[in-house]
PyMOL Python script that loads the backbone (N, CA, C, O; Angstrom):
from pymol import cmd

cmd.read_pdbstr("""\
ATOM      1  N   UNK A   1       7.376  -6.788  -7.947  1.00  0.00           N
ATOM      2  CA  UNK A   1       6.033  -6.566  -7.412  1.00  0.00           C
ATOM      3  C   UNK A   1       6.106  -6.488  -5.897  1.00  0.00           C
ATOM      4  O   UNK A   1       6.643  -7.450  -5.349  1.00  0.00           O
ATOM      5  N   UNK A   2       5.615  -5.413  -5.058  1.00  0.00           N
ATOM      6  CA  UNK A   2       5.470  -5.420  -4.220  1.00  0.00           C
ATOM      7  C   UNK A   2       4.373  -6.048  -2.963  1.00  0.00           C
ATOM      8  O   UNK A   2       4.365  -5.830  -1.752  1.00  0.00           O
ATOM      9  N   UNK A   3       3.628  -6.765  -3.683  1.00  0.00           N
ATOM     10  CA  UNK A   3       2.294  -7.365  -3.022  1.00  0.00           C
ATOM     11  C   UNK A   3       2.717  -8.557  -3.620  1.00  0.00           C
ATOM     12  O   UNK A   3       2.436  -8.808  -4.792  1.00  0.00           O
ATOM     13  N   UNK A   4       3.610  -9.590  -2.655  1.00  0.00           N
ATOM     14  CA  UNK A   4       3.620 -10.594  -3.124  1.00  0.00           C
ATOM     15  C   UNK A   4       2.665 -11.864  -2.049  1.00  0.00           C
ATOM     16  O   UNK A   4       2.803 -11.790  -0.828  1.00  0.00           O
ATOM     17  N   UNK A   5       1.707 -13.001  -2.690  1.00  0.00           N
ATOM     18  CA  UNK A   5       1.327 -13.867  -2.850  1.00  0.00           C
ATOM     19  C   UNK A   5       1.795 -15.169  -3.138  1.00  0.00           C
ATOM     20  O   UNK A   5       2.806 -15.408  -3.798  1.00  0.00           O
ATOM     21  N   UNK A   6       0.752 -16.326  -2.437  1.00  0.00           N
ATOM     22  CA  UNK A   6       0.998 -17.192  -2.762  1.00  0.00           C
ATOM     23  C   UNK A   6      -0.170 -18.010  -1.767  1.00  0.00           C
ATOM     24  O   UNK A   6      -0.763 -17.691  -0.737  1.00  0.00           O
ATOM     25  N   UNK A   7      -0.164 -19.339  -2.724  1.00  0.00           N
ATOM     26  CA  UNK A   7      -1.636 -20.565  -2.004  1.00  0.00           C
ATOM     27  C   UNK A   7      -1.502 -20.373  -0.488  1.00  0.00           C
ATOM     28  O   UNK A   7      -0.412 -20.728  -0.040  1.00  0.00           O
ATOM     29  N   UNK A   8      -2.452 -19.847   0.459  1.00  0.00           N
ATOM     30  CA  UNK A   8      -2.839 -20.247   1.233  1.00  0.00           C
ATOM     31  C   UNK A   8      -2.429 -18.899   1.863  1.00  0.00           C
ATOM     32  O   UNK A   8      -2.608 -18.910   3.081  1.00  0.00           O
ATOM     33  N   UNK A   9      -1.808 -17.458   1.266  1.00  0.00           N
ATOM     34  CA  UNK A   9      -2.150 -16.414   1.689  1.00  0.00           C
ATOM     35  C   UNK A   9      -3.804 -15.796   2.119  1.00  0.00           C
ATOM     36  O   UNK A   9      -4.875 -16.200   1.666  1.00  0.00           O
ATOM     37  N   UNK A  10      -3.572 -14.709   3.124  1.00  0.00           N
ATOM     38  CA  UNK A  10      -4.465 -13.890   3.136  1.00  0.00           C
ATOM     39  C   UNK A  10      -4.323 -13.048   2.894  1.00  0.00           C
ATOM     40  O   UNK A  10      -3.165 -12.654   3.038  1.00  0.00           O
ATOM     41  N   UNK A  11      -5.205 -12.202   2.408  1.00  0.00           N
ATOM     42  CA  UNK A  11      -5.502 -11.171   1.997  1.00  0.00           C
ATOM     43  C   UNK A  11      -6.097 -10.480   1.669  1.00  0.00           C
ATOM     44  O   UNK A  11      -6.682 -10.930   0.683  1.00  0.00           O
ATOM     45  N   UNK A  12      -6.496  -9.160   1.953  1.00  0.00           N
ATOM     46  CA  UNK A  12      -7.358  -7.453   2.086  1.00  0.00           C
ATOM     47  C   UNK A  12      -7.234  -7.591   1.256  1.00  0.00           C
ATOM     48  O   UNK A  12      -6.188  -8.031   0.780  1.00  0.00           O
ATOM     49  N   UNK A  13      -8.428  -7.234   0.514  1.00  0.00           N
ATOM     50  CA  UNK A  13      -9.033  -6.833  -0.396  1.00  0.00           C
ATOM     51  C   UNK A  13      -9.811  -5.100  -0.213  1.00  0.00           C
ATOM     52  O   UNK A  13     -10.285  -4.825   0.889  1.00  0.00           O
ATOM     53  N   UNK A  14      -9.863  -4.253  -1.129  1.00  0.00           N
ATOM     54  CA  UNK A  14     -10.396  -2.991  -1.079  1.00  0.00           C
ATOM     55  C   UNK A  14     -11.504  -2.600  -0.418  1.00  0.00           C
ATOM     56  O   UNK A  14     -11.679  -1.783   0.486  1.00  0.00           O
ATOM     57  N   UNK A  15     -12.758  -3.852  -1.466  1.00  0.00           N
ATOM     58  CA  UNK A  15     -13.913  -3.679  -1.192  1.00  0.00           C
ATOM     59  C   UNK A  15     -14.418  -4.987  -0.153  1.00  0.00           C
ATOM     60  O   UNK A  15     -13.886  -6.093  -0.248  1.00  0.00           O
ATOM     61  N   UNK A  16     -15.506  -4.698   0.835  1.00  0.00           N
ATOM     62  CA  UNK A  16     -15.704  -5.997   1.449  1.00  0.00           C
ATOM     63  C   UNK A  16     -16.629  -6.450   0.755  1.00  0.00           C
ATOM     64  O   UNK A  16     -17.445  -5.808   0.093  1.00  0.00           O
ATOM     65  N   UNK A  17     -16.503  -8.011   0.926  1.00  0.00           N
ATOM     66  CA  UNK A  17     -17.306  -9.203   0.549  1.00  0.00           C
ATOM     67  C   UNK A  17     -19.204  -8.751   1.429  1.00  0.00           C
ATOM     68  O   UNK A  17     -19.420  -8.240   2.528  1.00  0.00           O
ATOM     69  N   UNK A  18     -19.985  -9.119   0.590  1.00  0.00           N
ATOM     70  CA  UNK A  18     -21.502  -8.777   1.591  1.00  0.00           C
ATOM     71  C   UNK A  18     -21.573  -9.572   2.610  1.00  0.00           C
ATOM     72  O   UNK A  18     -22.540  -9.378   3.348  1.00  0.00           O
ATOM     73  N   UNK A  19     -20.898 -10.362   2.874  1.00  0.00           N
ATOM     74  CA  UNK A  19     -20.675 -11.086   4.505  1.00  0.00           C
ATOM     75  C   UNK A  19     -20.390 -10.228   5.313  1.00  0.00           C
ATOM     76  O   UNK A  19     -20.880 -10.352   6.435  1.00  0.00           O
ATOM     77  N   UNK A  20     -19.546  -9.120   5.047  1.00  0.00           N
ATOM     78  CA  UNK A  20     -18.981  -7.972   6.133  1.00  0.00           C
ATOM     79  C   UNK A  20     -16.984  -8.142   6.225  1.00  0.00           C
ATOM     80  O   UNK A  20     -16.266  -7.506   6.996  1.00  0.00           O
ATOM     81  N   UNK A  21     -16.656  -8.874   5.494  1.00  0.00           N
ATOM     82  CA  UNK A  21     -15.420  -9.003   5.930  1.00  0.00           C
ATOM     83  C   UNK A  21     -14.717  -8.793   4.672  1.00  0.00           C
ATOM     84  O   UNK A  21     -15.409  -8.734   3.656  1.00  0.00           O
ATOM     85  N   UNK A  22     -13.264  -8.651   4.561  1.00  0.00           N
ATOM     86  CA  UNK A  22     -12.513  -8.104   3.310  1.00  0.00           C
ATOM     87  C   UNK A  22     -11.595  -8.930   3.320  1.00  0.00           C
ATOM     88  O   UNK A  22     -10.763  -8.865   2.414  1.00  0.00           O
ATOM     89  N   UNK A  23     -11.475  -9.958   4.356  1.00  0.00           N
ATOM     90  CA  UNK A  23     -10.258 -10.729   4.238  1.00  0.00           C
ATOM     91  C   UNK A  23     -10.500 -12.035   3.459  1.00  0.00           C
ATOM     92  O   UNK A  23     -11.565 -12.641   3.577  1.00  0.00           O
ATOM     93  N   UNK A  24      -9.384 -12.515   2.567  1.00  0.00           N
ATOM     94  CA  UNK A  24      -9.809 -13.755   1.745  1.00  0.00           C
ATOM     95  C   UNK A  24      -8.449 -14.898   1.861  1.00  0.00           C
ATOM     96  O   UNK A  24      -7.370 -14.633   2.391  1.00  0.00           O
ATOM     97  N   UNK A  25      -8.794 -16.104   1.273  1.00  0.00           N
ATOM     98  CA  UNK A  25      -7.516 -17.174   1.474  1.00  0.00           C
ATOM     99  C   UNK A  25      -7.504 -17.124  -0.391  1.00  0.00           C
ATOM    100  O   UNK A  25      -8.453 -17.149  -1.174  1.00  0.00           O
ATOM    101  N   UNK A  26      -6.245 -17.057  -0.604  1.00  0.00           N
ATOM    102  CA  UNK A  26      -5.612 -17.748  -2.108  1.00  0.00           C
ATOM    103  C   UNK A  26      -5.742 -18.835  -2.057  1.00  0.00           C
ATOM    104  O   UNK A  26      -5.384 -19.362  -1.004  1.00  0.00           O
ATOM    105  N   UNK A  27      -6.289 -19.683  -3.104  1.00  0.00           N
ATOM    106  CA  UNK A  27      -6.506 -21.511  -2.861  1.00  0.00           C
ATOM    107  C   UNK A  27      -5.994 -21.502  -4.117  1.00  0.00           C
ATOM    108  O   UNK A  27      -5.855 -22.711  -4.301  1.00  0.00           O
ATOM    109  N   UNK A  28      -5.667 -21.040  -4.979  1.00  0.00           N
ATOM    110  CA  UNK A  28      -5.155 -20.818  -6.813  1.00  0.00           C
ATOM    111  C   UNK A  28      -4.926 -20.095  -7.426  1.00  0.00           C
ATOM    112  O   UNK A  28      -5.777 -19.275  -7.771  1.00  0.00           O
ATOM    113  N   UNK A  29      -3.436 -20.042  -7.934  1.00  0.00           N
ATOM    114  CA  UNK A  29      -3.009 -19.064  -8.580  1.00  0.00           C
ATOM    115  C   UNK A  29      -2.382 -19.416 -10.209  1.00  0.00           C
ATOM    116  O   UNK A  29      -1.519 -20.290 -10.289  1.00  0.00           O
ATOM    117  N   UNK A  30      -2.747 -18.860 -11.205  1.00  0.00           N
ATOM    118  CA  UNK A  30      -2.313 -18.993 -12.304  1.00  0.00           C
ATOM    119  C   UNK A  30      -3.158 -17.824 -13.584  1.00  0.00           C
ATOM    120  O   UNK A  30      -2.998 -16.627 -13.346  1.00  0.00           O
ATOM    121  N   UNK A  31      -3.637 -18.030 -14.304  1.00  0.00           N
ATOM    122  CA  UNK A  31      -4.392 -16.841 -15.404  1.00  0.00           C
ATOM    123  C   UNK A  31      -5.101 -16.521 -14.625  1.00  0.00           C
ATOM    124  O   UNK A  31      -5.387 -15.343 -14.839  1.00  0.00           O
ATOM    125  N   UNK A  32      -5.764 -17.020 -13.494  1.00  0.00           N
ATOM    126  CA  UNK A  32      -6.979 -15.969 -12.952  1.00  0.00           C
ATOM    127  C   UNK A  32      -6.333 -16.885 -11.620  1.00  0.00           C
ATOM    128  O   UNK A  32      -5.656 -17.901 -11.465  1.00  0.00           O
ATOM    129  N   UNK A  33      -7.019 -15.811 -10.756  1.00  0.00           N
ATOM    130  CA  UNK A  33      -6.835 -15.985  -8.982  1.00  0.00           C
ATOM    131  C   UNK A  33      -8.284 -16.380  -8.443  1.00  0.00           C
ATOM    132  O   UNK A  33      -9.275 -15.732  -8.781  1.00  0.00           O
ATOM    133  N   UNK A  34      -8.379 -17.855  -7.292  1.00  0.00           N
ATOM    134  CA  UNK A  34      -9.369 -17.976  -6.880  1.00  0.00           C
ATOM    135  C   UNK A  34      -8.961 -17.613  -5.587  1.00  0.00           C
ATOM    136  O   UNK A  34      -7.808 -17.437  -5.193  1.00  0.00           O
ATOM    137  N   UNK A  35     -10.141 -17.507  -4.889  1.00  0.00           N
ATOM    138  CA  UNK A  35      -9.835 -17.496  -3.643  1.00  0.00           C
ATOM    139  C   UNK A  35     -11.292 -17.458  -2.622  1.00  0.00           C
ATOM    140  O   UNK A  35     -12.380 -17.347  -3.188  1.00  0.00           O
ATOM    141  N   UNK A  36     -11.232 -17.547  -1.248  1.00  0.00           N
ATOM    142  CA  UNK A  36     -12.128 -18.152  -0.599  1.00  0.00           C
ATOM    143  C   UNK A  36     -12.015 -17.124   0.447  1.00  0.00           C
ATOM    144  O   UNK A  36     -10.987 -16.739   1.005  1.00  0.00           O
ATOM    145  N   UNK A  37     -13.162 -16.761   0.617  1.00  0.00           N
ATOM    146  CA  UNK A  37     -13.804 -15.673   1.985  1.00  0.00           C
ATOM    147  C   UNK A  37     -13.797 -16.606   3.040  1.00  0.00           C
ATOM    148  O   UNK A  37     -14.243 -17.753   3.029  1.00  0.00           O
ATOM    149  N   UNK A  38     -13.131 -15.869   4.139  1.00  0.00           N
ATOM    150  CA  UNK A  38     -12.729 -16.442   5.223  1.00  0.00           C
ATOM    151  C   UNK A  38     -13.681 -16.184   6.164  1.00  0.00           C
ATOM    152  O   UNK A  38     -13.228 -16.470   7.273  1.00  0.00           O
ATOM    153  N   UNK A  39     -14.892 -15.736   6.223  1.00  0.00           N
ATOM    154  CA  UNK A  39     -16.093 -15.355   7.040  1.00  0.00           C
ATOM    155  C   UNK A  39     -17.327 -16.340   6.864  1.00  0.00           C
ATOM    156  O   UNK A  39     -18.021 -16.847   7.746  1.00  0.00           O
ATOM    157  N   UNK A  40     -17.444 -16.525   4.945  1.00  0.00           N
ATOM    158  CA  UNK A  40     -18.576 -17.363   4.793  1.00  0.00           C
ATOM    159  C   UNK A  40     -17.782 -18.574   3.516  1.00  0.00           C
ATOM    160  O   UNK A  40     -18.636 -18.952   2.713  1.00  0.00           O
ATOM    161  N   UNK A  41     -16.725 -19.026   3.318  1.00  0.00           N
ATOM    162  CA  UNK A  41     -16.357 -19.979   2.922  1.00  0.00           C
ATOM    163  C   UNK A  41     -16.739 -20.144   0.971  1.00  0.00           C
ATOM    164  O   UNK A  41     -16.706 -21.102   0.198  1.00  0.00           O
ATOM    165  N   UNK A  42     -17.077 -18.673   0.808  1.00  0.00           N
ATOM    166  CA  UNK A  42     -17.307 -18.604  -0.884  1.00  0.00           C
ATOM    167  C   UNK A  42     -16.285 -18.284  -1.607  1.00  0.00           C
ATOM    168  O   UNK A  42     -15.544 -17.307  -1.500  1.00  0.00           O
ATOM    169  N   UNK A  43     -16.269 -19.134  -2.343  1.00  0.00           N
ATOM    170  CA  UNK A  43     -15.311 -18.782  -3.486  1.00  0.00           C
ATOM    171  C   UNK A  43     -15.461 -17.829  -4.584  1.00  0.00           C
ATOM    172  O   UNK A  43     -16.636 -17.517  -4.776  1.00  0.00           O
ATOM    173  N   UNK A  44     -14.801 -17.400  -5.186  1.00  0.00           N
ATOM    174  CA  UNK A  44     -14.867 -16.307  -6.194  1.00  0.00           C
ATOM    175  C   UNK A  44     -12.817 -16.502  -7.253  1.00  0.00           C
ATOM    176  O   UNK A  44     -11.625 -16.517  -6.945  1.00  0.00           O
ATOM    177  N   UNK A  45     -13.636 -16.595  -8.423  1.00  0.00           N
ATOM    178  CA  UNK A  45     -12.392 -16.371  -9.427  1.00  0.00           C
ATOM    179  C   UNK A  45     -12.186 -15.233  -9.753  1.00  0.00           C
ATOM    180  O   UNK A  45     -13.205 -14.550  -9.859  1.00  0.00           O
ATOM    181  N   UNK A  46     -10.738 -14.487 -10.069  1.00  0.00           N
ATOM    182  CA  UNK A  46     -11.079 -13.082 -10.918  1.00  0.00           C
ATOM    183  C   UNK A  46      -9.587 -13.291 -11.704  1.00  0.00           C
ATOM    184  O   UNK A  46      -8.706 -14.071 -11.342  1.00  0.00           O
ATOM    185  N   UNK A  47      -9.551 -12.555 -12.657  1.00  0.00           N
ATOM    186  CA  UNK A  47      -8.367 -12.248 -13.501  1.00  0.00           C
ATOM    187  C   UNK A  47      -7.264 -11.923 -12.824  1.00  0.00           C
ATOM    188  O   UNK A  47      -7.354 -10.956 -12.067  1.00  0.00           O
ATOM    189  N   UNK A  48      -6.389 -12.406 -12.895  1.00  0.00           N
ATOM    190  CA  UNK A  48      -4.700 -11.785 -12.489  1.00  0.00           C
ATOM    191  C   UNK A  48      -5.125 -10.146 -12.234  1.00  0.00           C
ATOM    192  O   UNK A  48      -5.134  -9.557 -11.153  1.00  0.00           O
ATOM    193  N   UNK A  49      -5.544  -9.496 -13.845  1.00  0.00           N
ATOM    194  CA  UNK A  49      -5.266  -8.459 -13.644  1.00  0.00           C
ATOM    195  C   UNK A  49      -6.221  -7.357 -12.344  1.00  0.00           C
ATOM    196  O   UNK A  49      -6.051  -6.426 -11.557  1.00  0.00           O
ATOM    197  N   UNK A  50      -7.145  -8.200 -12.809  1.00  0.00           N
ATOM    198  CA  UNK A  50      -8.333  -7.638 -12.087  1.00  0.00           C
ATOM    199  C   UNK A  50      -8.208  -7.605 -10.332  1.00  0.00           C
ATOM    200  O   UNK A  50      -8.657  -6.730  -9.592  1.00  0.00           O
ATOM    201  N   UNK A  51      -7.434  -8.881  -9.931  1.00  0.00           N
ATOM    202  CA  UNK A  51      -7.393  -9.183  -8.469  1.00  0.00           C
ATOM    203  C   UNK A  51      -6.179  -8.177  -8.112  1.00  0.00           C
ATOM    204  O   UNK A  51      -6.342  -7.738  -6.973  1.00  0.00           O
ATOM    205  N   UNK A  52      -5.049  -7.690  -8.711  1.00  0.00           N
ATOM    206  CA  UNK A  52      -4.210  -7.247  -8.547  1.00  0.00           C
ATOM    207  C   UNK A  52      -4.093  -5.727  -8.197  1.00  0.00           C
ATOM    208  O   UNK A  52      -3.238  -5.126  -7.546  1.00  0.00           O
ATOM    209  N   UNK A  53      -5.529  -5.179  -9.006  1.00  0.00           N
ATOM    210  CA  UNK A  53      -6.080  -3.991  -9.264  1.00  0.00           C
ATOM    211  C   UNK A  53      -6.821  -4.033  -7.541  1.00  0.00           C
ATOM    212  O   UNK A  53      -6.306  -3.164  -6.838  1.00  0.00           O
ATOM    213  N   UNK A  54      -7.554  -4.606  -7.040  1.00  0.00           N
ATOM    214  CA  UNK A  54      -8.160  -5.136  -6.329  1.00  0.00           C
ATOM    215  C   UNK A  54      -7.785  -5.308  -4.846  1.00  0.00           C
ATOM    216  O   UNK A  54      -8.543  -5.059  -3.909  1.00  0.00           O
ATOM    217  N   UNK A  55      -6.535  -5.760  -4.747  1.00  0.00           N
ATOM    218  CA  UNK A  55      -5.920  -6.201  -3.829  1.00  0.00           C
ATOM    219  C   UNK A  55      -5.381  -5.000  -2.921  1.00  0.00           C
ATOM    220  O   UNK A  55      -4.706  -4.087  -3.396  1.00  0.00           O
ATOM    221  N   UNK A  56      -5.695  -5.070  -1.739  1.00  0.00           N
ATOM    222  CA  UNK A  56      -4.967  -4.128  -1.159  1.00  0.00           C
ATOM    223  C   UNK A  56      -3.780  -3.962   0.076  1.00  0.00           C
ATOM    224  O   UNK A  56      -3.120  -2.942   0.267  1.00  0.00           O
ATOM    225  N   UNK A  57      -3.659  -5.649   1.112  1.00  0.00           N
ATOM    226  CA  UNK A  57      -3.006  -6.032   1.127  1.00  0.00           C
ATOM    227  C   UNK A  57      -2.633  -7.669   1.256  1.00  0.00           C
ATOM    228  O   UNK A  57      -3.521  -8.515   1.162  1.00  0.00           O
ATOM    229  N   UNK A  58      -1.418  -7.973   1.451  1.00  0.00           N
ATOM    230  CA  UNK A  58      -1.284  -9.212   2.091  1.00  0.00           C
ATOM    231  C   UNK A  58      -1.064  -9.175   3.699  1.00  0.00           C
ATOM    232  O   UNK A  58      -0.362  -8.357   4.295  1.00  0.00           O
ATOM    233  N   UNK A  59      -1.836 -10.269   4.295  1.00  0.00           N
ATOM    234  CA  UNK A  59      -1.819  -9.597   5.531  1.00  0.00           C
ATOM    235  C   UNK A  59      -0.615 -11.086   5.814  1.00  0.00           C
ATOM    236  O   UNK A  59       0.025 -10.971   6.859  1.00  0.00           O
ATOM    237  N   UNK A  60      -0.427 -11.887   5.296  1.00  0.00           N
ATOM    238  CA  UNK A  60       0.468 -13.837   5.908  1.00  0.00           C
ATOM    239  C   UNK A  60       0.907 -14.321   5.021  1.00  0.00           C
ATOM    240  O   UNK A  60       0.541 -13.792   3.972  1.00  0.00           O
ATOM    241  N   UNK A  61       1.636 -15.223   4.902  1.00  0.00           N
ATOM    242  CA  UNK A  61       1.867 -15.980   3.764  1.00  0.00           C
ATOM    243  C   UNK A  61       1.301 -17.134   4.532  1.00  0.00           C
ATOM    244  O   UNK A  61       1.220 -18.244   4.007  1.00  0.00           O
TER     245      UNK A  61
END
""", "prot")
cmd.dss("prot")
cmd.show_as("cartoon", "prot")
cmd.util.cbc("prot")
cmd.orient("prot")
């Protein structure tokens, strides 16, 4: 896999969050990916597959 991850990455996402920003923190990784908007501090879960589909880059580990 070329988009590799891990807790406490950031990362671009495609679409932006309605805060205005696209960047997010990984706080959990396993059957589904959580992770936390780094603009307004919301969390959001989504499917492995779905976040992966989703993801567009890693910007840190």
């Amino acid at each position: 896999m070329d988009k590799e991850y891990k807790v406490g990455s950031i990362v671009i996402m495609k679409k932006d969050h309605p805060c205005g920003t696209n960047e997010w923190e990984v706080t959990r990784i396993g059957a589904d990916i959580k992770i936390k908007c780094i603009k307004c501090n919301r969390f959001i879960m989504l499917p492995r597959i779905d976040f992966n589909k989703k993801l567009k880059k890693v910007k840190q580990f």
